[in-house]
KELUMFI-41468 format. One line per field, with one value per residue (C-alpha): residue number from 1; x, y, z. Coordinates in nm, 4 decimals. Example, Ala and Ser with C-alpha at 12.3 -4.5 7.8 and 13.67 -1.06 7.14 Angstrom:
<recs>
num <- [1_2] .
c1 <- [1.2300_1.3670] .
c2 <- [-0.4500_-0.1060] .
c3 <- [0.7800_0.7140] .
</recs>
This chain:
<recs>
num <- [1_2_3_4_5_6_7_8_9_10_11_12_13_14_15_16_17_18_19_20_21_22_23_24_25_26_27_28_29_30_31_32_33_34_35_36_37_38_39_40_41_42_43_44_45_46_47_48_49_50_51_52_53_54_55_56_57_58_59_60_61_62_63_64_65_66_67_68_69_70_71_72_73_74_75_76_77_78_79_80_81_82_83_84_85_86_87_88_89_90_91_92_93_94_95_96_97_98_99_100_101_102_103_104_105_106_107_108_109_110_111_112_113_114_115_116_117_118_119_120_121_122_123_124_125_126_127_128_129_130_131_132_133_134_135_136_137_138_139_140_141_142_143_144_145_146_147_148_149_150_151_152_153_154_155_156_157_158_159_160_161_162_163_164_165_166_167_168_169_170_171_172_173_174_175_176_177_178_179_180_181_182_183_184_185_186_187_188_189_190_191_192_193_194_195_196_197_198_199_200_201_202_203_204_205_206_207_208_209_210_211_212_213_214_215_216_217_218_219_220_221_222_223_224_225_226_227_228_229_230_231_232_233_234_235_236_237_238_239_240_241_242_243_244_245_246_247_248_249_250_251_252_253_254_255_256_257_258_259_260_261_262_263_264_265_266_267_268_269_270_271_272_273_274_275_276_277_278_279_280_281_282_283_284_285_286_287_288_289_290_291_292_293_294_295_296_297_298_299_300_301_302_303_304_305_306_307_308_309_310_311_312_313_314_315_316_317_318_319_320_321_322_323_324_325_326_327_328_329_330_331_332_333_334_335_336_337_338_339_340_341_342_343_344_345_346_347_348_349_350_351_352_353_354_355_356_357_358_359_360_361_362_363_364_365_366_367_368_369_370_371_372_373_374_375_376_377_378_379_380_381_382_383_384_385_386_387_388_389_390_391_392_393_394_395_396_397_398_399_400_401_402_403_404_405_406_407_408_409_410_411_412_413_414_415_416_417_418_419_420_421_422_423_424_425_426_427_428_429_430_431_432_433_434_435_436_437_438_439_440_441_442_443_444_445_446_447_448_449_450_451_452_453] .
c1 <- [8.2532_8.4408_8.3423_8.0802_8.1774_8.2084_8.1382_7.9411_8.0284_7.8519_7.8446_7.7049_7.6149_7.6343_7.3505_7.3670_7.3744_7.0716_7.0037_6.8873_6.7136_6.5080_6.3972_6.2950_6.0882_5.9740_5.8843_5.5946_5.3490_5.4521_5.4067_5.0498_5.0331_5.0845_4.8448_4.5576_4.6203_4.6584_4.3065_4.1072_4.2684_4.1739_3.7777_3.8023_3.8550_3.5950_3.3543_3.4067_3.3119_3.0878_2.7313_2.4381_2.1193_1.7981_1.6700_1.3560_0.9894_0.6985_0.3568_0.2540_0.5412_0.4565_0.2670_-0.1099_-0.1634_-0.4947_-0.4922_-0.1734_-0.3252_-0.2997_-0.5524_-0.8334_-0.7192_-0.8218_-0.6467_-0.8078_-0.7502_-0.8345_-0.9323_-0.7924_-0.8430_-0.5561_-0.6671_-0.8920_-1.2271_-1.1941_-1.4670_-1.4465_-1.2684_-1.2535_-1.1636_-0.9747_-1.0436_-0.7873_-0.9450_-0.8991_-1.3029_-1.3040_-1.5966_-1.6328_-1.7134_-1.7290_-1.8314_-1.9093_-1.5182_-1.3779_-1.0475_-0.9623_-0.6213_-0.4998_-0.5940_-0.5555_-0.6318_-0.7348_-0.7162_-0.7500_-1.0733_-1.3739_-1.5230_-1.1987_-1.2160_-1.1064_-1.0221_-0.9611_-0.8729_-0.9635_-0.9853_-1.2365_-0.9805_-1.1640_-1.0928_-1.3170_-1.4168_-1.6303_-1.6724_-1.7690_-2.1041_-2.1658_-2.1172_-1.8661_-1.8838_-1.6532_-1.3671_-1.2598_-1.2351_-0.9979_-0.7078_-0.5007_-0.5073_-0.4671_-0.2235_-0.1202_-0.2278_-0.0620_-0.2797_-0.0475_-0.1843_-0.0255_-0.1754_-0.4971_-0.3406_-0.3061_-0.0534_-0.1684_0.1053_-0.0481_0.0447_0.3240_0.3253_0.2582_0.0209_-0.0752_-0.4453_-0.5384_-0.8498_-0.9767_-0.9618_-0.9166_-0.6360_-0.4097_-0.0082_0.2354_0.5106_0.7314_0.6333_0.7204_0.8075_0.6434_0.3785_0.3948_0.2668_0.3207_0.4413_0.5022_0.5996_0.7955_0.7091_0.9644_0.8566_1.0127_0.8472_0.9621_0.8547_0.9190_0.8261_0.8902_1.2737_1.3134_1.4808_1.3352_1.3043_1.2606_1.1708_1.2944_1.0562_1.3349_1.3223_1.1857_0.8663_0.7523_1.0286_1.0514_1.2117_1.4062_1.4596_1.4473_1.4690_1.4025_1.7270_1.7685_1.7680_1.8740_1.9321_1.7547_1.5869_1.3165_1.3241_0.9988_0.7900_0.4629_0.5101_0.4716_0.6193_0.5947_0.8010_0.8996_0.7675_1.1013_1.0761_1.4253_1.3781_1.1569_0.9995_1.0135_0.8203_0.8976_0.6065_0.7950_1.0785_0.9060_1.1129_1.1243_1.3873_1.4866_1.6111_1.7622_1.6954_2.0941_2.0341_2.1302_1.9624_1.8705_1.7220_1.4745_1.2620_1.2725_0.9421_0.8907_0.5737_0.4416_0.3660_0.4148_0.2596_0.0560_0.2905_0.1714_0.3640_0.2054_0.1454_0.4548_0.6761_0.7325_0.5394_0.5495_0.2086_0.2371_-0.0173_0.0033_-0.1328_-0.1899_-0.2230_-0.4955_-0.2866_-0.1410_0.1896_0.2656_0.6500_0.8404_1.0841_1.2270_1.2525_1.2816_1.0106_0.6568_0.3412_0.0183_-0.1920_-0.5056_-0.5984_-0.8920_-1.0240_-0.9413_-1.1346_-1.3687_-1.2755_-1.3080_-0.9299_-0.9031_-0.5861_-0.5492_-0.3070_-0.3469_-0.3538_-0.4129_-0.4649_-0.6729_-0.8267_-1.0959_-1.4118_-1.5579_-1.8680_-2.0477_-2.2955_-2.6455_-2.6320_-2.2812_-2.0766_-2.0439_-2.1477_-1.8329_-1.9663_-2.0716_-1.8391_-1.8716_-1.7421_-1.8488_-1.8591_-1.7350_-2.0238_-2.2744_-2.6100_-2.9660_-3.1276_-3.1412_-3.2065_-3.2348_-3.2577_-3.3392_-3.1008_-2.9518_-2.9573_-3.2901_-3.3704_-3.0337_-2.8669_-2.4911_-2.4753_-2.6333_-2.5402_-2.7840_-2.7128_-2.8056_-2.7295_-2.6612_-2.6991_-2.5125_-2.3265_-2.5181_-2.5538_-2.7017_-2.8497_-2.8873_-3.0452_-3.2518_-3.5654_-3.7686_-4.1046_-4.1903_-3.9963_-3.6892_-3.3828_-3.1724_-2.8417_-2.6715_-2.5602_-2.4228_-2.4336_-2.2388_-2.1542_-2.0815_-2.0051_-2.1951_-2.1841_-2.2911_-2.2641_-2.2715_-2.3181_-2.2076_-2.3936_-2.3353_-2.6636_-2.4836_-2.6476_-2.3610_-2.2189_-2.1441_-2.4441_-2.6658_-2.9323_-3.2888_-3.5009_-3.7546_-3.8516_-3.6524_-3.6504_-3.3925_-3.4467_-3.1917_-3.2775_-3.0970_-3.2289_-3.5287_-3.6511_-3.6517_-3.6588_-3.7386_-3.7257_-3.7590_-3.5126_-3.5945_-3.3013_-3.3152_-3.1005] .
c2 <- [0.4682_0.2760_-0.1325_-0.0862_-0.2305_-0.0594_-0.3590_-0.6300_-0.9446_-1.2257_-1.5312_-1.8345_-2.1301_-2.4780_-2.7813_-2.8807_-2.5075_-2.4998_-2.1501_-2.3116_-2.6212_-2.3528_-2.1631_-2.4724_-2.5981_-2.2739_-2.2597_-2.4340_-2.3143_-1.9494_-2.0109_-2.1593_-1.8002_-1.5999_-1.8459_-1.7343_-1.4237_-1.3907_-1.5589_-1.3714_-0.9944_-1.1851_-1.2561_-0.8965_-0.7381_-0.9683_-0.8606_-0.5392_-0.4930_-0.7696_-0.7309_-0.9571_-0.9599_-1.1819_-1.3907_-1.2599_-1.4083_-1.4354_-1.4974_-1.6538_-1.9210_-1.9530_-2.2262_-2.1626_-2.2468_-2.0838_-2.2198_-2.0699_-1.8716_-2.0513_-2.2469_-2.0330_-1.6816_-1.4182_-1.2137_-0.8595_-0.6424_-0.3181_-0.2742_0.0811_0.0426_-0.0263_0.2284_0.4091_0.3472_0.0594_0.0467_-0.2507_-0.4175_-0.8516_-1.0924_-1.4366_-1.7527_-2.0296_-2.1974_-1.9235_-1.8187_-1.4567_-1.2463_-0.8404_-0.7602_-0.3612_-0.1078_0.2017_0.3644_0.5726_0.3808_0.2260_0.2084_0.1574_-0.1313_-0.1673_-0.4081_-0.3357_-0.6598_-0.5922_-0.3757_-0.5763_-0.5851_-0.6200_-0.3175_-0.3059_0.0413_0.1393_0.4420_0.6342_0.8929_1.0377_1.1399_0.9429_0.7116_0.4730_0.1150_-0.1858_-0.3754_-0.7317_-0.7764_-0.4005_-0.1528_0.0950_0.4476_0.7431_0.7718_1.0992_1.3158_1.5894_1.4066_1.4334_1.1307_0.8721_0.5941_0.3721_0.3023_0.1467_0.0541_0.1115_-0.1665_0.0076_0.3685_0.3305_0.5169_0.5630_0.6316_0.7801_0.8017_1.0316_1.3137_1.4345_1.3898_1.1275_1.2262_1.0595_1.0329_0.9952_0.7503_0.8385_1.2346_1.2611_1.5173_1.5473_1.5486_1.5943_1.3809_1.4765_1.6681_1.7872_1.4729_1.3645_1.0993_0.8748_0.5666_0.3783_0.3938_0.1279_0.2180_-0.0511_-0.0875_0.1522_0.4336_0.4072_0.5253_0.3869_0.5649_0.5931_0.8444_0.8923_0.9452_0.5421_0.6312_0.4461_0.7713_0.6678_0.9209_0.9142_0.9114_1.2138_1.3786_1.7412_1.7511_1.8281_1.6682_1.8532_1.7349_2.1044_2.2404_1.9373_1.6184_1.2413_1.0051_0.8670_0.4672_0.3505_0.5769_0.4825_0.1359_0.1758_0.5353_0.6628_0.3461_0.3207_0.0410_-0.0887_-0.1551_-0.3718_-0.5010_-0.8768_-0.9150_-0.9276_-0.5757_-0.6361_-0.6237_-0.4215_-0.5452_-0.2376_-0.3260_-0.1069_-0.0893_0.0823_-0.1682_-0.4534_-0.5744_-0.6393_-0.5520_-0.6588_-0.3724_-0.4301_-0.1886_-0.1410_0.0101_-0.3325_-0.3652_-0.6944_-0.7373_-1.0236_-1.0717_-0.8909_-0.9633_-0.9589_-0.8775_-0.8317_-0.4434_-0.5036_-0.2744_-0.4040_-0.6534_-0.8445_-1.1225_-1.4265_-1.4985_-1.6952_-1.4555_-1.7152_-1.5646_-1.2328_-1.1653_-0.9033_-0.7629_-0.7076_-0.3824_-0.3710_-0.7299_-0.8107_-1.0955_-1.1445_-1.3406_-1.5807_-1.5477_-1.8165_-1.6099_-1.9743_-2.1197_-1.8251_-1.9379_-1.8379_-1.9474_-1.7732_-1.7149_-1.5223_-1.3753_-1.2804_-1.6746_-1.7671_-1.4558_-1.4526_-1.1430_-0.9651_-0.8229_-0.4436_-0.2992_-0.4592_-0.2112_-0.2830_-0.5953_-0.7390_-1.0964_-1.1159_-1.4402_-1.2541_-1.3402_-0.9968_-1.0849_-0.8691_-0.6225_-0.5694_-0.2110_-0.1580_0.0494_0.3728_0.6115_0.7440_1.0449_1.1848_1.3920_1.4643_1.7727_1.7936_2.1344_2.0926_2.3741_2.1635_2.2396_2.2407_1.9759_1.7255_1.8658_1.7745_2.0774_2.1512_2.0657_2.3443_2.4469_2.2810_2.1967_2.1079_1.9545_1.8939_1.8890_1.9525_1.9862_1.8015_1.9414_1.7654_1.8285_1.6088_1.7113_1.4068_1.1172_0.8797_0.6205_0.7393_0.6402_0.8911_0.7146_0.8117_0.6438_0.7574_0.8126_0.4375_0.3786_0.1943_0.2786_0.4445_0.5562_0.5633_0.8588_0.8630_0.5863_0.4482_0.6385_0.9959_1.2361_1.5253_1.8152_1.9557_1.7441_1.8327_1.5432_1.7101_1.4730_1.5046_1.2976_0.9870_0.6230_0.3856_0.2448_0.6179_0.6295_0.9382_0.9040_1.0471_1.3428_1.3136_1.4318_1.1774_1.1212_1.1603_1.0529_1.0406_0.7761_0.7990_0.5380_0.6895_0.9897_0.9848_1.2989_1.2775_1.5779_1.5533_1.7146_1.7988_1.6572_1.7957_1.6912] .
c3 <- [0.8299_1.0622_1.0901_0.7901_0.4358_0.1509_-0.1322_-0.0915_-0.2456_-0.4688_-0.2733_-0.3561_-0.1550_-0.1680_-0.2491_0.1239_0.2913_0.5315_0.3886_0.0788_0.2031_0.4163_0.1025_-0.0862_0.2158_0.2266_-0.2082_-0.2398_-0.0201_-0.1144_-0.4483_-0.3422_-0.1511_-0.4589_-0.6956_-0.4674_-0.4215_-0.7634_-0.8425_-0.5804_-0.7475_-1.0487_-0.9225_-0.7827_-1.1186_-1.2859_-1.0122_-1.0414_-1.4545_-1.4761_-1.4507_-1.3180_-1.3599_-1.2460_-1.5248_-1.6693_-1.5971_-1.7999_-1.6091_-1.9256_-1.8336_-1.4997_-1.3400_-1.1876_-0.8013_-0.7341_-0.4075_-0.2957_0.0174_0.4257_0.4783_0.6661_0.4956_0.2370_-0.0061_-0.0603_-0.2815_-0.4386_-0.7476_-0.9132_-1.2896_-1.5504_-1.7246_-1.4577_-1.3333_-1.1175_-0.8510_-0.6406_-0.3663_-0.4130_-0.1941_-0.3178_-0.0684_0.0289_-0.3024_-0.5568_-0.5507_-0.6013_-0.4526_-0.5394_-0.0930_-0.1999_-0.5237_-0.5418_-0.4921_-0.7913_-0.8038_-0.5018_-0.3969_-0.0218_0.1528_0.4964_0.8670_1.1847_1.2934_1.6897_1.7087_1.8612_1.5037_1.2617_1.0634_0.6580_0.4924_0.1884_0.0014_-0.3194_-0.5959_-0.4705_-0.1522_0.1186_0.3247_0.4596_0.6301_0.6765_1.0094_0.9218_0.8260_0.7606_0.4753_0.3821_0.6229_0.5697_0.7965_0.6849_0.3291_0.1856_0.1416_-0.1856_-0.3879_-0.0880_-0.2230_0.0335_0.3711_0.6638_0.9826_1.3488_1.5711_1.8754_1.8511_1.6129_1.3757_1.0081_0.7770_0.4500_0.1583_-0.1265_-0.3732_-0.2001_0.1703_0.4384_0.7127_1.0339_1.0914_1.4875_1.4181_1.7831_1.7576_1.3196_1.3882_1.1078_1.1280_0.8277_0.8341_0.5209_0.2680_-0.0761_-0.2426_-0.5777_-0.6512_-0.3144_-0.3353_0.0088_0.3515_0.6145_0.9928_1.2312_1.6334_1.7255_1.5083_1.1723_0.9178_0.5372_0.1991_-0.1550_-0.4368_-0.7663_-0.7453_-0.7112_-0.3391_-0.0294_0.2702_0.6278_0.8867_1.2375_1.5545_1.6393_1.3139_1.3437_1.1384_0.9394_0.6981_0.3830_0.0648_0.0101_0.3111_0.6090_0.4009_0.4865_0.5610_0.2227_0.3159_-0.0488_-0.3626_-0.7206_-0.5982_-0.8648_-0.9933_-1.2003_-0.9579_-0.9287_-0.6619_-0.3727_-0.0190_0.2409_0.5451_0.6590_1.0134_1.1824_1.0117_0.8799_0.4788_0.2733_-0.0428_-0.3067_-0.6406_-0.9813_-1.1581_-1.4694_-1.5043_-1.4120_-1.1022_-0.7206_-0.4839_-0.1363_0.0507_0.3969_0.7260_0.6789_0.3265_0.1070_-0.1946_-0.4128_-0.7004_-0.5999_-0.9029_-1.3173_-1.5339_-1.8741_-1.9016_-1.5593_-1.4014_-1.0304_-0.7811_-0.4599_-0.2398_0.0680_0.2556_0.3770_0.7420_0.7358_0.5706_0.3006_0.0299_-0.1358_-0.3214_-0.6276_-0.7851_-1.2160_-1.2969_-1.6378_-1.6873_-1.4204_-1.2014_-0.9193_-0.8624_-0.5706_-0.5309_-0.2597_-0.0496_0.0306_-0.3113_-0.5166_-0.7690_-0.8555_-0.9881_-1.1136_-0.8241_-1.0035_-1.3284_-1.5479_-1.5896_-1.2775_-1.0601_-1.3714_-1.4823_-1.1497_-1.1357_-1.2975_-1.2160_-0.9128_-0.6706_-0.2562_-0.0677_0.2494_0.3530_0.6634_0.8314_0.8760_0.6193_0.5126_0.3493_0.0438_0.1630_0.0298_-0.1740_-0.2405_-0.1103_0.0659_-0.1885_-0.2631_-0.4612_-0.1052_0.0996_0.4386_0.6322_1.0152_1.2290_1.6278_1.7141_1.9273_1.8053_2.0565_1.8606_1.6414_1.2649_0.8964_0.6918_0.3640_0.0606_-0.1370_-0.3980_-0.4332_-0.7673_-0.8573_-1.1723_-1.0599_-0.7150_-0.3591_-0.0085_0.2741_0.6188_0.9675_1.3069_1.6124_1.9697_2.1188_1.9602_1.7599_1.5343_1.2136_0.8964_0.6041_0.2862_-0.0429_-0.1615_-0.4674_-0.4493_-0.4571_-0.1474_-0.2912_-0.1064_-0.4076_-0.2341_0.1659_0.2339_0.5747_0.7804_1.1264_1.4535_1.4760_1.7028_1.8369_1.5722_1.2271_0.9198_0.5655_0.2928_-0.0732_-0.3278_-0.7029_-0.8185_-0.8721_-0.7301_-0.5645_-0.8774_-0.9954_-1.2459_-1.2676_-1.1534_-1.3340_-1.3034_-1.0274_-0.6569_-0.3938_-0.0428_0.2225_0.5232_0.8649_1.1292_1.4837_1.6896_1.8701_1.6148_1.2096_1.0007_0.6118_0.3537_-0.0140_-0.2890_-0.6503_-0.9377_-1.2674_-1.5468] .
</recs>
């Protein structure tokens, strides 16, 4: 090959050739080069086989701030049972004084606001599969029944809706018509659902994932055949927990009521271990007004944990001394700035269940109970021609008001009350002829029913 060598030569070159002043001006900062390269591959490979955990907290360790809360707020809570058989709803002032503001429920579970209605409503969920509400200064009234164990609720401001997460689906109650839609279905044990102003909706169940669903999404979503977008995998698999979004609706705050931890997971699908107890059973969350706080309720050991988003520390915020023993499996929370006071009676009776026919009868009725005598149960039937307020109570023969039935503003239609015997508190009650009487304003009707046990 013509003007191309064949052999290359070993030259050398001199101390003072340019060539090798260049390559020792050049030494240094390549060997810098390589030296950090070299450490960050080195970091790399550390990073990828090490493993990092959050350091463990004991309540018992922690400090006590009972007076954690803004000032001018309440916490509330629900009250499900550790063990089951939790009754009562409690609220926890700015100053740590606990007050039980509902009873009657057969482990209450979802809590939830409507902070916007002319009276700011409270609702609340149970075993019992109702769902149900207090306007301030009033008593509990059924919203609506039939649901399958209700877990979480979640209140949309913009549509007066609510989002029920139970068993395993998550409907969409219409509060102003009470039609029903199923969102996603088929998933196992859900336990909460949150929904963001542009549609959203965010989920978890028993497989530890966090599901959103998609204002686009076809429903219903079905876990076998149409599934939920999987937003992060495993977060807290086996959870009984809780969820609940910042208000700049970019994190959610996952709890694992199994392994003991919290996790930050971001709308992008991030996820962060925020918080691992030792001895702590997390479930209910709520964030303070500020976004500063995450609140976290202790199942099984009857507190509730003040966490600082900011600081990353937390103090005791209530337990059995400091609510005087009014915390029993604590599960949902609010905090409101509205005062809810406690109500003379207790609560909606939440052994009663209500089912309501569209047929619009001629007049206004109260019919006879049946079966009549009864032992476990009986059904007490009433009919309104137009939309009222009604009252539906018992008295016993001495004319002490016993149980409320029914009570708050219905529309026109036939109503059916199925009572097992019980009083408010779930007791029942004794053998005897009682009262039941239905007030609507301008006309009362009163029949009697016979219990036998």
């Amino acid at each position: 090959m013509s003007g191309v060598p064949t052999d290359i030569g070993v030259f050398s070159l001199s101390d003072s050739s340019p060539i090798l002043a260049q390559c020792r001006k050049n030494y240094k900062p390549m060997r810098n080069a390589i030296k950090i390269s070299l450490a960050i591959l080195g970091l790399s490979l550390f990073l990828s086989t090490a493993s990092f955990s959050v350091t463990e907290i004991s309540t018992g360790d922690l400090p006590v701030d009972t007076s954690n809360l803004p000032a001018g707020y309440f916490l509330y809570v629900t009250n499900e049972g550790g063990g089951g058989g939790g009754t009562t709803v409690v609220q926890i002032s700015d100053d740590g004084t606990a007050t039980v503001v509902g009873t009657g429920f057969n482990g209450p579970s979802g809590l939830a606001q409507n902070t916007l209605a002319t009276d700011p409503l409270l609702y609340v969920s149970d075993d019992n599969n109702g769902l149900y509400t207090q306007a301030l200064g009033d008593v509990f009234t059924t919203v609506a029944t039939g649901f399958n164990n209700p877990n979480g609720l979640y209140y949309d401001v913009a549509n007066n809706d609510m989002y029920i997460a139970g068993s395993d689906r998550v409907l969409l109650l219409d509060l102003d018509t009470m039609g029903q839609t199923v969102l996603a279905q088929g998933y196992n044990n859900l336990q909460t659902v949150v929904q963001t102003t542009s549609g959203v909706v965010y989920f978890t169940d028993s497989s530890g994932d966090v599901f959103l669903i998609n204002p686009t999404d076809t429903l219903p979503l079905d876990a076998i055949s149409n599934p939920a977008t999987v937003l992060a995998s495993g977060v807290a698999p086996g959870t009984e927990g809780g969820l609940v979004m910042d208000a700049s609706e970019t994190f959610l705050y996952v709890s694992d009521y199994n392994e003991g931890k919290v996790f930050k997971v971001s709308t992008g699908g991030s996820v962060t271990e925020l918080v691992d107890f030792s001895d702590f059973a997390p479930r209910g969350l709520a964030l303070s007004p500020d976004g500063g706080t995450l609140y976290i309720t202790g199942y099984l050991s009857d507190e509730i944990v003040a966490y600082d988003l900011i600081n990353d520390t937390a103090t005791l915020f209530a337990d059995g001394a400091s609510t005087g023993g009014l915390l029993n499996g604590p599960f949902g929370m609010v905090i409101s700035a509205n005062d809810y006071p406690p109500f003379d009676g207790g609560a909606w009776d939440t052994a009663v269940l209500e089912d309501r026919s569209e047929a619009v009868p001629d007049q206004l009725a109260l019919q006879q109970n049946y079966p009549n005598p009864f032992n476990s149960g009986t059904v007490i039937e009433f009919a309104l021609p137009r939309a009222s307020d009604v009252d539906v109570r018992l008295y016993n023969l001495a004319g002490q008001e016993v149980l409320r039935l029914a009570t708050g503003a219905r529309e026109v239609g036939s109503y059916s009350l199925l009572w097992d015997g019980t009083d408010a508190q779930g007791r029942p009650l004794a053998s005897g002829v009682y009262l039941y009487r239905l007030e609507t304003g301008d006309r009362t009707l009163t029949r009697s029913l016979l219990l036998l046990r």
